[in-house]
C-alpha beads as a LAMMPS data file, in Angstrom:
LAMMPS data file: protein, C-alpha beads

329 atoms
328 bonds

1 atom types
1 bond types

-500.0 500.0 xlo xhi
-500.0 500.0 ylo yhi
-500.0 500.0 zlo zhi

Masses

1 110.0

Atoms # bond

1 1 1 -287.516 -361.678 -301.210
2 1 1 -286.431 -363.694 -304.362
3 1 1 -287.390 -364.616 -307.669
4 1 1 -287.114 -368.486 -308.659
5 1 1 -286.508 -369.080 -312.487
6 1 1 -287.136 -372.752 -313.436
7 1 1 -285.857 -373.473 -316.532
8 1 1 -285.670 -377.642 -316.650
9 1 1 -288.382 -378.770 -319.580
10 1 1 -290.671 -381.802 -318.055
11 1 1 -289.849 -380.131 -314.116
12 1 1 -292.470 -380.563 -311.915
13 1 1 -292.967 -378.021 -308.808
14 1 1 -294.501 -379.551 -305.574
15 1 1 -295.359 -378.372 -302.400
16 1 1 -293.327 -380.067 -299.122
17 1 1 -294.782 -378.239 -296.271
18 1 1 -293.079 -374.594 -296.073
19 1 1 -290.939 -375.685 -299.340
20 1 1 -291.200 -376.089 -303.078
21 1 1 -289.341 -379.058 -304.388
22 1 1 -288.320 -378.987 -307.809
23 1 1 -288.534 -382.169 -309.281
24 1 1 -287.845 -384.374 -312.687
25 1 1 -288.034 -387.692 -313.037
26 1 1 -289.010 -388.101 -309.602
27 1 1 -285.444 -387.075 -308.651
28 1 1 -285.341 -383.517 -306.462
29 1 1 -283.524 -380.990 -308.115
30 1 1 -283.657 -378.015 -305.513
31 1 1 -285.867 -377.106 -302.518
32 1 1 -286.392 -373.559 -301.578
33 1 1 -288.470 -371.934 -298.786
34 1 1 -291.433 -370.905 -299.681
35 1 1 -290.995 -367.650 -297.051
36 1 1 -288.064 -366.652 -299.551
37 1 1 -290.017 -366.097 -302.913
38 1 1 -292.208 -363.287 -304.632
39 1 1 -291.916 -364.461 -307.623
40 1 1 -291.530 -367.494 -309.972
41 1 1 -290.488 -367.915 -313.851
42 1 1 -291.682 -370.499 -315.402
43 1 1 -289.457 -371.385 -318.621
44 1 1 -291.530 -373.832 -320.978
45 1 1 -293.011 -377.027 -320.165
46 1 1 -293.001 -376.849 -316.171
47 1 1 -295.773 -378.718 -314.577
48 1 1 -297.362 -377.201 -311.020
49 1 1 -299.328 -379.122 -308.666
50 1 1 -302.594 -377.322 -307.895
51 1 1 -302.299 -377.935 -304.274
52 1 1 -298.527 -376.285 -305.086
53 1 1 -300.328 -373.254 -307.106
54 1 1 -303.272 -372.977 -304.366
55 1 1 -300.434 -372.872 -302.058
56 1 1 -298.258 -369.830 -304.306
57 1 1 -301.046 -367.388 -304.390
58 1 1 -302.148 -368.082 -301.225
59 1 1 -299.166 -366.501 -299.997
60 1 1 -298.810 -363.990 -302.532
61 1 1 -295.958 -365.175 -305.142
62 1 1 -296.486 -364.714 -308.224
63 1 1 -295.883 -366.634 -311.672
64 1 1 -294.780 -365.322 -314.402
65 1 1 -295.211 -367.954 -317.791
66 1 1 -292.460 -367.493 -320.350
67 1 1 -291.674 -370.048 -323.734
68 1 1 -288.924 -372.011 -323.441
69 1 1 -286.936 -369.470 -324.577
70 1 1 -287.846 -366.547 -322.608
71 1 1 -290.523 -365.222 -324.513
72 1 1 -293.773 -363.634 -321.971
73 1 1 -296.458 -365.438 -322.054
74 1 1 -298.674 -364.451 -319.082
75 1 1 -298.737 -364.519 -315.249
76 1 1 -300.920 -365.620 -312.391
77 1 1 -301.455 -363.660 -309.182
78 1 1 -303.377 -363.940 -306.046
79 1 1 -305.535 -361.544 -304.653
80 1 1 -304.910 -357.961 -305.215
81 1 1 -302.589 -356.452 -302.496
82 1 1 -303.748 -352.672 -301.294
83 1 1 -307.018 -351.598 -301.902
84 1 1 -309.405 -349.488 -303.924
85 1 1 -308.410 -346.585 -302.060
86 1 1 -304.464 -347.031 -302.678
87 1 1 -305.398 -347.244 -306.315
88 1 1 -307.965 -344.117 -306.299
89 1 1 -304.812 -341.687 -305.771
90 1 1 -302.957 -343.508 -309.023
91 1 1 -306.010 -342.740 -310.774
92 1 1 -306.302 -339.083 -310.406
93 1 1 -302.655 -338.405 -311.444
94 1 1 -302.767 -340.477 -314.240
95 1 1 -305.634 -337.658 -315.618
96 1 1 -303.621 -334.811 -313.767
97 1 1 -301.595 -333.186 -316.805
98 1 1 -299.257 -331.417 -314.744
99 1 1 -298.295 -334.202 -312.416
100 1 1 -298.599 -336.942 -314.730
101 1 1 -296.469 -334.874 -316.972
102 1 1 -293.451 -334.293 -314.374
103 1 1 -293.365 -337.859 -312.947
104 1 1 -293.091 -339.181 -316.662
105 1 1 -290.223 -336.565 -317.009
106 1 1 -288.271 -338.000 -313.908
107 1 1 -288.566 -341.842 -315.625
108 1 1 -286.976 -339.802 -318.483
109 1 1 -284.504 -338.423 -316.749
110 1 1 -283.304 -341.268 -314.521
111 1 1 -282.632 -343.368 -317.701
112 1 1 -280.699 -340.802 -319.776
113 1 1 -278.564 -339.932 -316.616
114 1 1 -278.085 -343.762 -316.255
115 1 1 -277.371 -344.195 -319.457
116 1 1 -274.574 -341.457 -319.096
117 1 1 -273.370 -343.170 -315.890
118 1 1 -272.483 -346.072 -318.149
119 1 1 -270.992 -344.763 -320.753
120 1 1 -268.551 -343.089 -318.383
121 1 1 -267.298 -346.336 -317.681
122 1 1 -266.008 -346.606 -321.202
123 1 1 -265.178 -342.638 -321.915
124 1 1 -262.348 -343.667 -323.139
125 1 1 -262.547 -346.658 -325.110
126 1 1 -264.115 -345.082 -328.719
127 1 1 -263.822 -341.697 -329.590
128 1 1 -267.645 -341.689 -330.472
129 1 1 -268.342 -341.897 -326.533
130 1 1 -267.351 -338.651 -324.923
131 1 1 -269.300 -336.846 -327.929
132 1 1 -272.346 -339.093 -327.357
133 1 1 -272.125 -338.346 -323.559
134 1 1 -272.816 -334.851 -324.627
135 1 1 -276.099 -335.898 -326.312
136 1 1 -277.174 -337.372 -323.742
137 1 1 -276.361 -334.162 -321.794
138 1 1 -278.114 -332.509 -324.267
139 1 1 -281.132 -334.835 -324.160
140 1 1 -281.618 -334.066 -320.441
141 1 1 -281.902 -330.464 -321.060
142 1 1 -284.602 -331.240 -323.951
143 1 1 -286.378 -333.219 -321.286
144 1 1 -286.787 -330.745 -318.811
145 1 1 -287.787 -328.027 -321.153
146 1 1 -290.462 -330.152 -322.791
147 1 1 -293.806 -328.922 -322.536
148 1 1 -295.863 -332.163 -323.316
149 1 1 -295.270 -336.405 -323.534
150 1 1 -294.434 -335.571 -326.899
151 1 1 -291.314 -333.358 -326.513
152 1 1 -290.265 -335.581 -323.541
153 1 1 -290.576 -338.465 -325.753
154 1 1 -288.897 -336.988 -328.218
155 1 1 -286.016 -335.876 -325.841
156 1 1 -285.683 -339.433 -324.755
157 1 1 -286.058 -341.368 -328.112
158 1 1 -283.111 -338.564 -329.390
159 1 1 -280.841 -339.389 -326.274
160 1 1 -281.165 -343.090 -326.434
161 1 1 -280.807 -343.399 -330.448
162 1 1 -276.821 -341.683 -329.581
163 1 1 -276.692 -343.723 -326.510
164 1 1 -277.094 -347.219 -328.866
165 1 1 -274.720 -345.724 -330.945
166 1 1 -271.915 -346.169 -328.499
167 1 1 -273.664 -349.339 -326.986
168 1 1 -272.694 -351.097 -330.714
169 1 1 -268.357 -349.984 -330.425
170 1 1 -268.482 -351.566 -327.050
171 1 1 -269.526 -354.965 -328.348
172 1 1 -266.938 -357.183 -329.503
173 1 1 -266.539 -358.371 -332.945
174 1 1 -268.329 -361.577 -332.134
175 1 1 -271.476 -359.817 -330.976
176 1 1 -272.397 -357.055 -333.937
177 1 1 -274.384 -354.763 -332.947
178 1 1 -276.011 -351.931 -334.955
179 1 1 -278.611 -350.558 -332.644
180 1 1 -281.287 -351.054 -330.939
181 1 1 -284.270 -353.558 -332.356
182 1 1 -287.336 -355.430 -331.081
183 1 1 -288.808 -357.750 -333.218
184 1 1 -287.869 -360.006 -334.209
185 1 1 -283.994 -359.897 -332.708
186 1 1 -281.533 -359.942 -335.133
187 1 1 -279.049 -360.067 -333.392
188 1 1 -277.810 -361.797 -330.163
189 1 1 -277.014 -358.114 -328.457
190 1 1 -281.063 -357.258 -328.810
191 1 1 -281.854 -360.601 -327.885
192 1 1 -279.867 -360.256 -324.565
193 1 1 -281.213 -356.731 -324.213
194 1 1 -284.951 -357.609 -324.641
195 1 1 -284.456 -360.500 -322.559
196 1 1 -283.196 -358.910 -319.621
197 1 1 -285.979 -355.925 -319.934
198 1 1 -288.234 -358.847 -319.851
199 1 1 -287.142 -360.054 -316.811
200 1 1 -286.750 -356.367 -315.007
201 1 1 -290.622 -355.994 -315.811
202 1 1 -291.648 -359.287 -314.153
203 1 1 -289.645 -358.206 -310.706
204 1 1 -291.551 -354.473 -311.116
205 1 1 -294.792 -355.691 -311.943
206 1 1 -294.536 -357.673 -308.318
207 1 1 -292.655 -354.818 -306.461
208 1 1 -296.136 -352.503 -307.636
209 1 1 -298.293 -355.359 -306.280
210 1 1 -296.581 -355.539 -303.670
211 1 1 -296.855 -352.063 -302.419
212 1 1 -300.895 -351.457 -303.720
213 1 1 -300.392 -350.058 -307.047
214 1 1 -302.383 -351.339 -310.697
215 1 1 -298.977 -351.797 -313.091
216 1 1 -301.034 -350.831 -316.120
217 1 1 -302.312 -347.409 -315.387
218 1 1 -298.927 -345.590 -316.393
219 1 1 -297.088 -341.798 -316.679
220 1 1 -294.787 -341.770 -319.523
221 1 1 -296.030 -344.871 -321.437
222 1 1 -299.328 -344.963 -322.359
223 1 1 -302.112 -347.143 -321.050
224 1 1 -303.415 -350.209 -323.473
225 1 1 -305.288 -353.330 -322.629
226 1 1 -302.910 -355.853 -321.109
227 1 1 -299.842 -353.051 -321.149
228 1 1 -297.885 -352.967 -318.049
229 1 1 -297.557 -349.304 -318.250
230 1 1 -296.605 -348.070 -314.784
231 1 1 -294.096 -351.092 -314.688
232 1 1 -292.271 -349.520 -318.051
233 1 1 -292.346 -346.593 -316.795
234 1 1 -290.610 -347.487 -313.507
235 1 1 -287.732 -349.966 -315.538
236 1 1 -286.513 -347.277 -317.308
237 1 1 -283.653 -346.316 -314.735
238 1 1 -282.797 -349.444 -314.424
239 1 1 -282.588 -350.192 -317.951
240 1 1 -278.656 -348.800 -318.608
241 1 1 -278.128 -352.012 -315.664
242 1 1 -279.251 -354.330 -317.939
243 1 1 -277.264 -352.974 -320.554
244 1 1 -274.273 -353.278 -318.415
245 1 1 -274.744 -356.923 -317.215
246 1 1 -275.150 -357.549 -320.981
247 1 1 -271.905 -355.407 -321.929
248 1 1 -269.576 -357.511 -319.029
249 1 1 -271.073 -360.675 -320.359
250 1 1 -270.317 -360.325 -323.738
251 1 1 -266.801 -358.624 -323.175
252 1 1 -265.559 -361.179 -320.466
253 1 1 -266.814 -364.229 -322.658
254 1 1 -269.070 -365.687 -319.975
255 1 1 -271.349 -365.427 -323.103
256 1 1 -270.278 -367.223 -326.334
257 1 1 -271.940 -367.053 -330.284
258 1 1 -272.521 -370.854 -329.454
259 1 1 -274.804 -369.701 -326.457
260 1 1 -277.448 -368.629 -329.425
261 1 1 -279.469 -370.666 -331.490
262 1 1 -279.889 -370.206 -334.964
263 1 1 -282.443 -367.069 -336.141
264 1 1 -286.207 -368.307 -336.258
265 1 1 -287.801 -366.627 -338.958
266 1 1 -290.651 -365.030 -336.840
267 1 1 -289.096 -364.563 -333.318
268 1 1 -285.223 -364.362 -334.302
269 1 1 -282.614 -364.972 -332.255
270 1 1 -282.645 -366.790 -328.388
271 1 1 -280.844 -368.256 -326.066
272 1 1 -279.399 -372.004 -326.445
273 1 1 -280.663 -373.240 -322.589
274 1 1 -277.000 -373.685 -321.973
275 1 1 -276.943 -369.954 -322.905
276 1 1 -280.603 -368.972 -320.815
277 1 1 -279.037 -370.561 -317.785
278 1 1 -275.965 -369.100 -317.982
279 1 1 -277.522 -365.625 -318.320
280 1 1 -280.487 -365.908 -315.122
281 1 1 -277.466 -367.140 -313.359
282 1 1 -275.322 -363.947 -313.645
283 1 1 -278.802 -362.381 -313.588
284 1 1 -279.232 -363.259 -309.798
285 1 1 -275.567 -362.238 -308.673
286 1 1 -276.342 -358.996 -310.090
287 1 1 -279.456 -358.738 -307.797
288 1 1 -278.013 -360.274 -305.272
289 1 1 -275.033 -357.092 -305.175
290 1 1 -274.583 -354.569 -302.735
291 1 1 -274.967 -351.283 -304.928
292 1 1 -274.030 -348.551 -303.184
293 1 1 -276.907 -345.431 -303.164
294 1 1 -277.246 -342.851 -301.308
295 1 1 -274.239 -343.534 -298.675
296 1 1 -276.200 -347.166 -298.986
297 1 1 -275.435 -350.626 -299.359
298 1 1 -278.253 -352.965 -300.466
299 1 1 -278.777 -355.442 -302.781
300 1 1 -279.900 -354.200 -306.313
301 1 1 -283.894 -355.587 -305.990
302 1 1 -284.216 -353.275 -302.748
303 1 1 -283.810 -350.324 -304.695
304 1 1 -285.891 -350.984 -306.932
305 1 1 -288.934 -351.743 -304.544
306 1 1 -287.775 -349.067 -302.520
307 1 1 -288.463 -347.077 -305.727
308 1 1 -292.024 -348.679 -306.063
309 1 1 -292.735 -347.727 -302.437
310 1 1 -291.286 -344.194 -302.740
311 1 1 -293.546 -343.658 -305.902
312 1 1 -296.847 -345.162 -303.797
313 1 1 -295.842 -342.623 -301.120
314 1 1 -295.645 -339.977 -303.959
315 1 1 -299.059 -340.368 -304.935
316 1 1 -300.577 -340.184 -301.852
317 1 1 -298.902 -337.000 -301.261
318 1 1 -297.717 -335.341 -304.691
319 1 1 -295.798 -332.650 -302.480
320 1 1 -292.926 -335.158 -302.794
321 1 1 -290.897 -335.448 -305.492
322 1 1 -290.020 -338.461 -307.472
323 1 1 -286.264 -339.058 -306.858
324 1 1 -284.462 -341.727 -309.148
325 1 1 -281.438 -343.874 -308.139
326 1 1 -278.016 -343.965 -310.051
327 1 1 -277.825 -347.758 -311.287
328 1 1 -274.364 -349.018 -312.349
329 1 1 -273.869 -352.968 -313.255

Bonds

1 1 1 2
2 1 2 3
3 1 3 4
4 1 4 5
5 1 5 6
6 1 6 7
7 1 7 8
8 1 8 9
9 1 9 10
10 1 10 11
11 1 11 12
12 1 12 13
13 1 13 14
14 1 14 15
15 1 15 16
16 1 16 17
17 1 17 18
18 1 18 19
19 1 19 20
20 1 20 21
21 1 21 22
22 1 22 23
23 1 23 24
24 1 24 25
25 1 25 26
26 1 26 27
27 1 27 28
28 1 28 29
29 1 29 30
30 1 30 31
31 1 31 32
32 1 32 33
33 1 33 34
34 1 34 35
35 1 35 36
36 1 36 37
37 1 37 38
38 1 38 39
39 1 39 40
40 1 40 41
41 1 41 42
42 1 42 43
43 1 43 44
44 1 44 45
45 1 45 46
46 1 46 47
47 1 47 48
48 1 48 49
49 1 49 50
50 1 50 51
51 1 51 52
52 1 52 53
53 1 53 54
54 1 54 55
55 1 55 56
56 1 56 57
57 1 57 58
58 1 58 59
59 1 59 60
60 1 60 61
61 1 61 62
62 1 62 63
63 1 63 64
64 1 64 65
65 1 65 66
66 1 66 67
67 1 67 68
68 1 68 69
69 1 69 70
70 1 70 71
71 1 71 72
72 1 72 73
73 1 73 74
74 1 74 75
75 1 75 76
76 1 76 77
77 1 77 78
78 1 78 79
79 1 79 80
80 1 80 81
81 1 81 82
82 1 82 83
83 1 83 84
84 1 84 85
85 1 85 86
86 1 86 87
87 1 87 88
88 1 88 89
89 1 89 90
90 1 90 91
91 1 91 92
92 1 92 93
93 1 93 94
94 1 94 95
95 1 95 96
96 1 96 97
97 1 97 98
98 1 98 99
99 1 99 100
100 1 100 101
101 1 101 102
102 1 102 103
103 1 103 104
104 1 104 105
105 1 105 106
106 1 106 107
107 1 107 108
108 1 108 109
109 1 109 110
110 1 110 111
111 1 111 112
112 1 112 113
113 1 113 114
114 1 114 115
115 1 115 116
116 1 116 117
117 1 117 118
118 1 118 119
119 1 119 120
120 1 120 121
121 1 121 122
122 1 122 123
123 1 123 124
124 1 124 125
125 1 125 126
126 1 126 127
127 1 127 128
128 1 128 129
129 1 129 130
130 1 130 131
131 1 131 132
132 1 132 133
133 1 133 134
134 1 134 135
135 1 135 136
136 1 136 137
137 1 137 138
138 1 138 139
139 1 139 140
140 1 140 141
141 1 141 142
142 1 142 143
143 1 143 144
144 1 144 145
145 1 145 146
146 1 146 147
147 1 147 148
148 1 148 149
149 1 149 150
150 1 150 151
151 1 151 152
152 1 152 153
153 1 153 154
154 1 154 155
155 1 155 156
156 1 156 157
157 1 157 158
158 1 158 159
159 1 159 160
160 1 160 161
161 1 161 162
162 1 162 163
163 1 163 164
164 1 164 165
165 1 165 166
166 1 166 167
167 1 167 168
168 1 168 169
169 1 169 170
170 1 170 171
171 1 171 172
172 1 172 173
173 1 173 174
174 1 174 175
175 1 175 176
176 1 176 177
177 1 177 178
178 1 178 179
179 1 179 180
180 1 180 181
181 1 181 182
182 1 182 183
183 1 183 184
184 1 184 185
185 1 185 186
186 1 186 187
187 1 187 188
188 1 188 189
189 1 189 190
190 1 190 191
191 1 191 192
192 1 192 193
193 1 193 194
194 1 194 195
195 1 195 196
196 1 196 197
197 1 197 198
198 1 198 199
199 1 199 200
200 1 200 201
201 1 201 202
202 1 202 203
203 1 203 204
204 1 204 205
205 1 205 206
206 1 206 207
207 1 207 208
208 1 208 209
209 1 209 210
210 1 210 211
211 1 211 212
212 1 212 213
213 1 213 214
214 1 214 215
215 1 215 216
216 1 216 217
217 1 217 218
218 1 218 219
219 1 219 220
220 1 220 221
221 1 221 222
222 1 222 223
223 1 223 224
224 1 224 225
225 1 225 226
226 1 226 227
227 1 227 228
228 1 228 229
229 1 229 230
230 1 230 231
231 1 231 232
232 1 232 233
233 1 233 234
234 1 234 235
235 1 235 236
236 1 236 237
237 1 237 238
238 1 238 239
239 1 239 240
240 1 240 241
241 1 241 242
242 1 242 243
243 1 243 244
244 1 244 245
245 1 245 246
246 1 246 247
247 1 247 248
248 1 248 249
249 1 249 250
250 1 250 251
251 1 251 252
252 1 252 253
253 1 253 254
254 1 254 255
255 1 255 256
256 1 256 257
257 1 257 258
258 1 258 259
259 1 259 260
260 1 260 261
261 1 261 262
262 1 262 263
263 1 263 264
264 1 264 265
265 1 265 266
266 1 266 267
267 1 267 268
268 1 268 269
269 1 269 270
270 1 270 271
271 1 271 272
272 1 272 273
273 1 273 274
274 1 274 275
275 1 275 276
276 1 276 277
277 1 277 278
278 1 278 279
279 1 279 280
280 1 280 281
281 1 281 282
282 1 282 283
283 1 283 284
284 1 284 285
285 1 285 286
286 1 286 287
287 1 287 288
288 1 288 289
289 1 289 290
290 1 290 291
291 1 291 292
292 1 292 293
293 1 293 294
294 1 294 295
295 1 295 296
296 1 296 297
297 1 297 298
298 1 298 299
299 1 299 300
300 1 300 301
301 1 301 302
302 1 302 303
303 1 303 304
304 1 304 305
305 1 305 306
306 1 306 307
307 1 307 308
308 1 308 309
309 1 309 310
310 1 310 311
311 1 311 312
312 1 312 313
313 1 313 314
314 1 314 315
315 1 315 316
316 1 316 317
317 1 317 318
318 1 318 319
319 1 319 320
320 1 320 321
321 1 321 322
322 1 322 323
323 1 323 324
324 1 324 325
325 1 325 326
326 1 326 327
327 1 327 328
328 1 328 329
């Protein structure tokens, strides 16, 4: 199952029996089976038929409302999938210290090992690397000794502050980069990163849906009114893949300064659209690669609902343990 990003301002989406027609001007830009989608992105001013919408959630695909720019705006689902009694288990180990406390340390630990992964790629490019690899060695152990969320957080935010550190000498002189910040970006690097975190939540969020779960009641992060938490907590491993896809872009010059606009005073800097669709472009090969796990070779967005269904599994029957996947762009 795919995700469709539509990213032409003025578009309008339509319903042709089993397809969805993109349209402008009354001219039909693409047509894609409706069988083939889970998800939609909606980039700025896209207009959707209600008979089209009725049509979306009626088969369960999902939109997902973003500015023009790729900032989140909201999303509109159908009908819960699952039921009260899938959710009921999610519940109870959310309050369960022990349990909530070790599956929170496995999102932990999948990141900071992916992290590592990366950097391996590039041991020998800085001389800051192999030292930093070593944090993150070191944050690992920190993680499994912690006794609480706040020694595993603390674990975590120590690995990934060293891990940013040899992020920034692998960016070229074009793209400066001096560590990791939110908002607003300051910097097309954190742009690109926040960007592409953005769009790894949308694809969890419907990968929980998908298999019964609530995407707000969470493990590691903690719940909040409107806060995807379960669907932050199950990114993090594949975070250090963003952060690849962003490293190759950058290095191979698929991604130019000219691809950014100019810093907005509130929401910093974004993507030209010559620069969005060159990113969601690169975006989808990445999905679309065989990644090899496990002696396997599937496309990157079946691990990752494999990874939603082995964590539904999980807590129906805590017995199991929470196993995360090496992730390498």
């Amino acid at each position: 199952m795919r995700a469709l990003y539509v990213v032409k301002q003025g578009a309008v989406l339509r319903r042709s029996g089993e397809l969805l027609v993109i349209e402008r001007d009354g001219e039909a830009l693409a047509r894609v089976p409706l069988l083939r989608l889970q998800l939609v992105l909606l980039f700025g001013n896209v207009h959707v038929t209600t008979p089209t919408l009725t049509a979306l959630l009626e088969r369960g695909i999902e939109l997902a409302l973003l500015t023009a720019d790729g900032e989140y705006r909201g999303r509109l689902v159908g009908p819960e999938a699952g039921s009260a009694e899938r959710r009921i288990p999610q519940l109870e180990a959310a309050r369960e210290e022990a349990l909530a406390l070790e599956l929170a340390r496995r999102f932990v630990r999948g990141k900071l090992r992916n992290q590592g992964v990366l950097l391996m790629r590039y041991h020998d490019h800085h001389p800051v690397i192999p030292r930093v690899i070593d944090a993150i060695r070191d944050a690992l152990v920190r993680a499994a000794r912690a006794g609480g969320h706040g020694g595993l957080r603390a674990a975590e935010g120590y690995g990934s502050g060293a891990y940013f550190t040899a992020l920034a000498t692998l960016c070229p002189p074009a793209f400066a980069f001096s560590g990791r910040q939110r908002r607003p970006q300051p910097d097309p690097v954190n742009a690109l990163l926040s960007f592409g975190y953005t769009l790894l939540t949308q694809r969890v969020i419907s990968a929980l849906r998908a298999v019964g779960l609530d995407p707000q009641v969470g493990f590691l992060h903690q719940m909040r009114p409107g806060r995807p938490s379960l669907a932050l907590d199950l990114i993090e491993e594949f975070r250090p893949a963003v952060d690849a896809l962003v490293l190759d872009l950058i290095r191979s010059g698929a991604l130019l300064p000219e691809h950014f606009a100019p810093p907005h005073p509130e929401r910093g800097i974004r993507l030209t659209p010559d620069g969005l669709r060159e990113f969601l472009a690169a975006w989808e090969r990445w999905w679309d690669q065989p990644l090899p796990v496990a002696e396997t070779q599937r496309p990157a967005r079946d691990h990752l609902f494999q990874q939603a269904r082995r964590l539904a599994r999980i807590l129906r029957a805590p017995a199991e343990p929470y196993l995360t996947v090496p992730v390498e762009a």
